[in-house]
TIFIKE-595679 format. One record per residue: x, y, z of N, C-alpha, C in turn; residue in one letter. Coordinates in steps of 0.05 Angstrom, whole numbers, padded with zeros to 5 digits, always signed. Example, Ala and Ser with C-alpha at 12.3 -4.5 7.8 and 13.67 -1.06 7.14 Angstrom:
+00264-00114+00156+00246-00090+00156+00264-00066+00156a
+00257-00045+00142+00273-00021+00143+00258+00001+00157s
END
This chain:
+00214+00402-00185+00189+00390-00193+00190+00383-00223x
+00189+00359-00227+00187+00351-00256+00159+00355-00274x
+00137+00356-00263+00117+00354-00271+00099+00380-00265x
+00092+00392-00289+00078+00423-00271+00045+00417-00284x
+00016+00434-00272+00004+00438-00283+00004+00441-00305x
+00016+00453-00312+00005+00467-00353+00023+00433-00361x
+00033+00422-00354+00039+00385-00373+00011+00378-00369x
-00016+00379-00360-00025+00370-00353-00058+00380-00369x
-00048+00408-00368-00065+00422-00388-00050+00411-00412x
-00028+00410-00427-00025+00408-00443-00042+00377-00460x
-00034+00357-00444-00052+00333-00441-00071+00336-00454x
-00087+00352-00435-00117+00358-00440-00124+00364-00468x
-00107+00403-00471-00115+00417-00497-00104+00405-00513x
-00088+00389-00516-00074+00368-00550-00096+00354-00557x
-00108+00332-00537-00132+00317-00539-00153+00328-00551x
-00166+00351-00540-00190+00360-00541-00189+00381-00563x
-00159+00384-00579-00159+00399-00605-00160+00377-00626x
-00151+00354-00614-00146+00324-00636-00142+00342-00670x
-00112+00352-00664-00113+00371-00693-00073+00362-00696x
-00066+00348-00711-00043+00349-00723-00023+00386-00722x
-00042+00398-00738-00038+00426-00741-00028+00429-00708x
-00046+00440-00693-00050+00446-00667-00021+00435-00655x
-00023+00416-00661+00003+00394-00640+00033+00407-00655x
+00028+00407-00685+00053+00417-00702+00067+00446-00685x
+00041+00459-00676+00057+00489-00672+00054+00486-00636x
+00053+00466-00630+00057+00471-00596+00081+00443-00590x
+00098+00436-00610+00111+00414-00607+00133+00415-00584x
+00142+00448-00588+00167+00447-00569+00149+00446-00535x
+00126+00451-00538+00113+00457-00504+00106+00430-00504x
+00105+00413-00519+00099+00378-00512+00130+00376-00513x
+00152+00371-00520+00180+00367-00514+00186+00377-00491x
+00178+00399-00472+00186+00412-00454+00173+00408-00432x
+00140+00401-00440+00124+00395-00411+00123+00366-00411x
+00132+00341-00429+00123+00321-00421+00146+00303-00431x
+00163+00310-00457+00186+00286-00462+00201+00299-00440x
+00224+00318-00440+00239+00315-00421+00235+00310-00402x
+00218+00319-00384+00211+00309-00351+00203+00281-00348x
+00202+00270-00376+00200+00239-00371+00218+00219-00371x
+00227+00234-00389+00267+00221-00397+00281+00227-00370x
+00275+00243-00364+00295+00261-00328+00287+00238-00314x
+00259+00229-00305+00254+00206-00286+00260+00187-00294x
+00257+00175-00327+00268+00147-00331+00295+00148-00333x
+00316+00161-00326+00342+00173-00323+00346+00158-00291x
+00334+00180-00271+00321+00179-00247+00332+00147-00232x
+00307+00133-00242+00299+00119-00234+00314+00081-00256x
+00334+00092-00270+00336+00067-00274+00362+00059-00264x
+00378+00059-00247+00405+00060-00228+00384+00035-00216x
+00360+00037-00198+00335+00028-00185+00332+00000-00200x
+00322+00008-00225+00304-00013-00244+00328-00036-00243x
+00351-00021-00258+00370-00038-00268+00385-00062-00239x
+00386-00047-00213+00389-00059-00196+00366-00094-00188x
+00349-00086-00195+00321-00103-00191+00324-00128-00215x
+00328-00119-00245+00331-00139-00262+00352-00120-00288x
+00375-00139-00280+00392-00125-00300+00382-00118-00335x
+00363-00129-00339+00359-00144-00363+00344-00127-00381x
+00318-00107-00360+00310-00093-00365+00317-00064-00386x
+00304-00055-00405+00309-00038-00418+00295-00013-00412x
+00322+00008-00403+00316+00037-00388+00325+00052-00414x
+00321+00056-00440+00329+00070-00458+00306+00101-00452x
+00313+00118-00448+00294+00132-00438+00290+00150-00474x
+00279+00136-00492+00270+00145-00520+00241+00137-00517x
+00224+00151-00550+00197+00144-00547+00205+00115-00568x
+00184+00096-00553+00188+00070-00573+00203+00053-00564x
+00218+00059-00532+00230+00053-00516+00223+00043-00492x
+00231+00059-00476+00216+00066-00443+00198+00085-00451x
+00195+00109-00464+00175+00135-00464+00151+00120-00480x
+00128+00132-00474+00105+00134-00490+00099+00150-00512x
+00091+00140-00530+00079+00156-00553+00060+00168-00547x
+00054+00201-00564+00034+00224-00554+00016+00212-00577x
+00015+00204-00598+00002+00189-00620-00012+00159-00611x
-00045+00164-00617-00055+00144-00606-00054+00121-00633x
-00042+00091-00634-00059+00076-00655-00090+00064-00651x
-00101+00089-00676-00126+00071-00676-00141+00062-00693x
-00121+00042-00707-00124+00016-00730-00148+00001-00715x
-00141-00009-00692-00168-00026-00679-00191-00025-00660x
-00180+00012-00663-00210+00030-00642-00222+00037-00653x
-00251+00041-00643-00270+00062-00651-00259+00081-00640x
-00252+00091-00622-00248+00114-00624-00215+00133-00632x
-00222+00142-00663-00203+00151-00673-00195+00185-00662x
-00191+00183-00642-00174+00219-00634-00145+00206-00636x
-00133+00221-00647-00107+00226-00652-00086+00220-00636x
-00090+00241-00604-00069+00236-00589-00082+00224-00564x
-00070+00218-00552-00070+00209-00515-00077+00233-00501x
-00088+00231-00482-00082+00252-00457-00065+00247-00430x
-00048+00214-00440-00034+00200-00412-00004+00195-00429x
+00011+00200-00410+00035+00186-00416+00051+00184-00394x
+00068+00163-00406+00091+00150-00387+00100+00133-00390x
+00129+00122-00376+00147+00117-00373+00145+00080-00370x
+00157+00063-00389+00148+00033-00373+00182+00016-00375x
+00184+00010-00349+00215-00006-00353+00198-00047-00352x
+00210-00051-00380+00212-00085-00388+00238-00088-00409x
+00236-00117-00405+00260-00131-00416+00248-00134-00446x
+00219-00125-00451+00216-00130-00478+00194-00104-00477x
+00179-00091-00507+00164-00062-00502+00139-00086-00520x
+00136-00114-00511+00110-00118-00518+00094-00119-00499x
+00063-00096-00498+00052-00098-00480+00028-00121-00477x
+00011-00127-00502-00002-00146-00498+00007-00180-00501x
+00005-00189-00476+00015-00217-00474+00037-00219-00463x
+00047-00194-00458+00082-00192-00449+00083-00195-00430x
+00115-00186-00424+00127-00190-00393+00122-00172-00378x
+00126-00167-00347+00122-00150-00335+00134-00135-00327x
+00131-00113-00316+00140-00089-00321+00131-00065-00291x
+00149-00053-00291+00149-00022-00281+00140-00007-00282x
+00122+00014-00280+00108+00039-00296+00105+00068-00277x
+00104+00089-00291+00099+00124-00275+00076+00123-00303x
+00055+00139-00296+00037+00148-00314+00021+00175-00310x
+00021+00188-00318+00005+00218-00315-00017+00215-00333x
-00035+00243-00322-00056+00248-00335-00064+00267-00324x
-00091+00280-00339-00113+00302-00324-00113+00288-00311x
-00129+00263-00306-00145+00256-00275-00130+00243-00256x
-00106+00238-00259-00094+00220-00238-00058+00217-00243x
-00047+00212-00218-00012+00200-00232-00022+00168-00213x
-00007+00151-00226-00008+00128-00228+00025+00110-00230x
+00039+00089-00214+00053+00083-00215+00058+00056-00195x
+00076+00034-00212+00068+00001-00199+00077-00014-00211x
+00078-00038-00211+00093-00059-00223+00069-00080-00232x
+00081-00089-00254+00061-00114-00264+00053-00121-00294x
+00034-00130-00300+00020-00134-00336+00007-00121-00341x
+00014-00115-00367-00009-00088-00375-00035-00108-00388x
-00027-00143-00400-00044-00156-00404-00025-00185-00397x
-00026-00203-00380-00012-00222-00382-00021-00239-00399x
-00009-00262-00413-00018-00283-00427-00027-00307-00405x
-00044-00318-00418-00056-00345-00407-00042-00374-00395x
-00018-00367-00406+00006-00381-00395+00020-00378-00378x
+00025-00352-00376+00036-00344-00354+00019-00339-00332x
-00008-00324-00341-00028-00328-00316-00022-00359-00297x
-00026-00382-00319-00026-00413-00303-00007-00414-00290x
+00020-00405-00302+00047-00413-00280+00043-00401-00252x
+00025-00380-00259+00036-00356-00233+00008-00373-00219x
+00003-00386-00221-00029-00398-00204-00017-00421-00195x
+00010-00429-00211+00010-00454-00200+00029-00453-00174x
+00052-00426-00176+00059-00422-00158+00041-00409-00133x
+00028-00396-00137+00010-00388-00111-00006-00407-00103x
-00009-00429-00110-00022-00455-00106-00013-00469-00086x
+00019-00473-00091+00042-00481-00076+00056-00471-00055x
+00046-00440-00039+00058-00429-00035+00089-00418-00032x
+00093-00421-00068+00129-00415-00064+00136-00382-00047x
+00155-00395-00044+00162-00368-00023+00169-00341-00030x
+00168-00340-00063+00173-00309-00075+00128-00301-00069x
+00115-00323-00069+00092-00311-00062+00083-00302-00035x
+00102-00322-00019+00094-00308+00010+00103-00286+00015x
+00127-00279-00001+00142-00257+00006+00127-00223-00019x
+00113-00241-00032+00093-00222-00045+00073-00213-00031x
+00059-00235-00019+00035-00235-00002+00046-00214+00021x
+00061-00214+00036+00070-00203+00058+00082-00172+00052x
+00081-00168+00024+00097-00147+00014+00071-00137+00009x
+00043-00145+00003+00019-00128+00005+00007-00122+00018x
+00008-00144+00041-00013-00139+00064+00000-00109+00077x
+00030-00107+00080+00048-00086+00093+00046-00059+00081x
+00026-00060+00056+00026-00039+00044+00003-00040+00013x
-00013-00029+00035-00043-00047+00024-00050-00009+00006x
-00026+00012+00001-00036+00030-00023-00023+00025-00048x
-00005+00000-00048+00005-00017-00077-00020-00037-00081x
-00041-00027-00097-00065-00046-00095-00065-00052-00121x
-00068-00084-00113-00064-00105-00123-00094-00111-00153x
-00083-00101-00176-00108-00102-00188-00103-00123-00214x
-00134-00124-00227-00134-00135-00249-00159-00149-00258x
-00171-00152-00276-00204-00162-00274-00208-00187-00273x
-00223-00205-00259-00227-00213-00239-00242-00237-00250x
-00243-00268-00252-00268-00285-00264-00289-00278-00237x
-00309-00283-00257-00336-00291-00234-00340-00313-00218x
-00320-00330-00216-00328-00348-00202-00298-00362-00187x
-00292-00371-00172-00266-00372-00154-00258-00398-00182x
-00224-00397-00180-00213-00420-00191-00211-00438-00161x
-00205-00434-00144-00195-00449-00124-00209-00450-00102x
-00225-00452-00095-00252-00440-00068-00231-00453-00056x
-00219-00484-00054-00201-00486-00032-00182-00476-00018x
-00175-00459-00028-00149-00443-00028-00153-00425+00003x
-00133-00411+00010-00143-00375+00022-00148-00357+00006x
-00157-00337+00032-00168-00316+00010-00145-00302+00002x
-00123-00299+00015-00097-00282-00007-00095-00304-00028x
-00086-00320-00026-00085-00337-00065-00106-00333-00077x
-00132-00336-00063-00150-00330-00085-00150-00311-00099x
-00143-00279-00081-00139-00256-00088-00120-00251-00116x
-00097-00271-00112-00088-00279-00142-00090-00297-00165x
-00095-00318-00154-00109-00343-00174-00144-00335-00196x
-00150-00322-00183-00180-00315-00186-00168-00293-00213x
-00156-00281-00210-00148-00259-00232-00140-00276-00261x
-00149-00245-00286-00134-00253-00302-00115-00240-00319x
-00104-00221-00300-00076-00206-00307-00077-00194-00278x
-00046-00185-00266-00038-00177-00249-00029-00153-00245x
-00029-00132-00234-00015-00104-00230-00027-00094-00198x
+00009-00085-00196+00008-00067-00171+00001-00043-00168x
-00013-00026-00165-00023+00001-00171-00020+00019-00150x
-00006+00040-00150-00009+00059-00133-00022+00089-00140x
-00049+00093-00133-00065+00113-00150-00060+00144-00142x
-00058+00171-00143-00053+00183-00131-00064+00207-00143x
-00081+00233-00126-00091+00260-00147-00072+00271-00161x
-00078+00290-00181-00057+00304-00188-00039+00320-00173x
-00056+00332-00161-00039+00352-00130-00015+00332-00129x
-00001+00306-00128+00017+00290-00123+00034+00302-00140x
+00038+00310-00165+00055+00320-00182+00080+00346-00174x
+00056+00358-00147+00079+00377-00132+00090+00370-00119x
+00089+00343-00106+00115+00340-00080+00137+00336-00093x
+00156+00350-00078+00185+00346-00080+00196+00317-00071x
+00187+00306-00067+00199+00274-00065+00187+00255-00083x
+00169+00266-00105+00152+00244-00131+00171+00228-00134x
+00197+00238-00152+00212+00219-00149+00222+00193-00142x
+00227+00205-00115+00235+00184-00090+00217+00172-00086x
+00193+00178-00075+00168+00158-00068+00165+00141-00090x
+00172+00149-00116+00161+00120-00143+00185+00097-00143x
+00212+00109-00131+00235+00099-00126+00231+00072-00121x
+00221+00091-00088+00215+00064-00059+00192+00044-00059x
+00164+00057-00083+00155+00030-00086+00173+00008-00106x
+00178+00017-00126+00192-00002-00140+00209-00017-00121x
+00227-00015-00110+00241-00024-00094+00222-00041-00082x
+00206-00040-00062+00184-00046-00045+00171-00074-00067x
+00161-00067-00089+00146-00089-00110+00174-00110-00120x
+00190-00101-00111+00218-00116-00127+00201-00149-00129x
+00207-00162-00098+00186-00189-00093+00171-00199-00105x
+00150-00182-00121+00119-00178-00143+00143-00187-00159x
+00153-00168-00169+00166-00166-00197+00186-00203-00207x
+00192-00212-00186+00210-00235-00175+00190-00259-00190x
+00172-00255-00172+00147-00275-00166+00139-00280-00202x
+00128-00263-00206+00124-00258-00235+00141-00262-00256x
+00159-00255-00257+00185-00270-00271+00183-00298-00271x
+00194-00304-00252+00192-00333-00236+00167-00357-00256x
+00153-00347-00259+00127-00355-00266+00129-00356-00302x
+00142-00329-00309+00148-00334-00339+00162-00352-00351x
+00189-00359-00326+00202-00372-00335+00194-00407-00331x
+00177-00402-00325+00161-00434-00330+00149-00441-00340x
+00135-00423-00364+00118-00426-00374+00120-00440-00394x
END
């Protein structure tokens, strides 16, 4: 088991101490409950990634693939210190807003979380990827068909109020209508004990490969 309760408390009590101090003298139990077992899966799991898009960067460092326990908050109100989530993201580049898309495992108190997609896509690439689902190219049918078959990789992202395409179906609309994309697979914490976490984040990746195609596909037209 890579992931135990007390990673989870630890989460919690770093947050809810939001104390530099605090974090200074519990550094080796954040190295022990949450970098290594994250480096072990992005280890894990990038034989997988790298198979899917060679191109991708599996450096399993923070500033890399790993997440920072340090929140920036230059442009939040809310200034606490650290995160209570972290994890693991495989892209060919570590820009998340406007960037490319990507891979992800994510923990927390309330949930593990893991899926393929944008953490914010750009407006350009939104259009490409509309113009292929418009067209039905066949990395989208083979997307479309890759969700319907497995409708707990749910398909998210926030949504305009009003259809781009009323002509369309309702699976393109399901994508056209959006204005960033991600595959999501949600799951309680209790998930953190099975002995196959691993493998199961494996086999969706594998499974979203299609998503991951589709989306590409779309960048590179932009």
């Amino acid at each position: 088991m890579l992931f135990t309760d007390e990673a989870l408390d630890f989460l919690y009590i770093n947050r809810l101490n939001n104390s530099r101090e605090w974090f200074a003298a519990h550094r080796e139990d954040y190295r022990r409950l949450i970098y290594e077992p994250m480096a072990r899966l992005t280890e894990y799991l990038t034989p997988t990634v790298k198979s899917i898009d060679p191109l991708i960067d599996c450096t399993p460092k923070i500033g890399k693939c790993l997440s920072r326990i340090y929140r920036d908050t230059r442009f939040s109100a809310d200034k606490s210190l650290y995160r209570d989530t972290a994890w693991c993201c495989f892209m060919r580049q570590k820009k998340l807003y406007n960037g490319l898309p990507g891979f992800f495992f994510e923990i927390s108190p309330r949930q593990v979380r893991w899926g393929m997609g944008y953490y914010c896509a750009s407006k350009e690439a939104m259009e490409s990827l509309r113009s292929l689902v418009a067209i039905n190219h066949p990395l989208f049918l083979e997307t479309a068909a890759m969700a319907q078959a497995h409708p707990e990789l749910v398909l998210t992202g926030e949504s305009y109020k009003r259809s781009r395409r009323p002509d369309l179906s309702a699976v393109q609309q399901d994508f056209i209508n959006r204005k960033t994309v991600c595959f999501i697979r949600s799951l309680d914490v209790s998930s953190l004990e099975s002995p196959e976490l691993e493998k199961n984040v494996e086999t969706d990746f594998i499974t979203l490969e299609a998503g991951y195609k589709l989306f590409m596909e779309a960048e590179l037209r932009t």
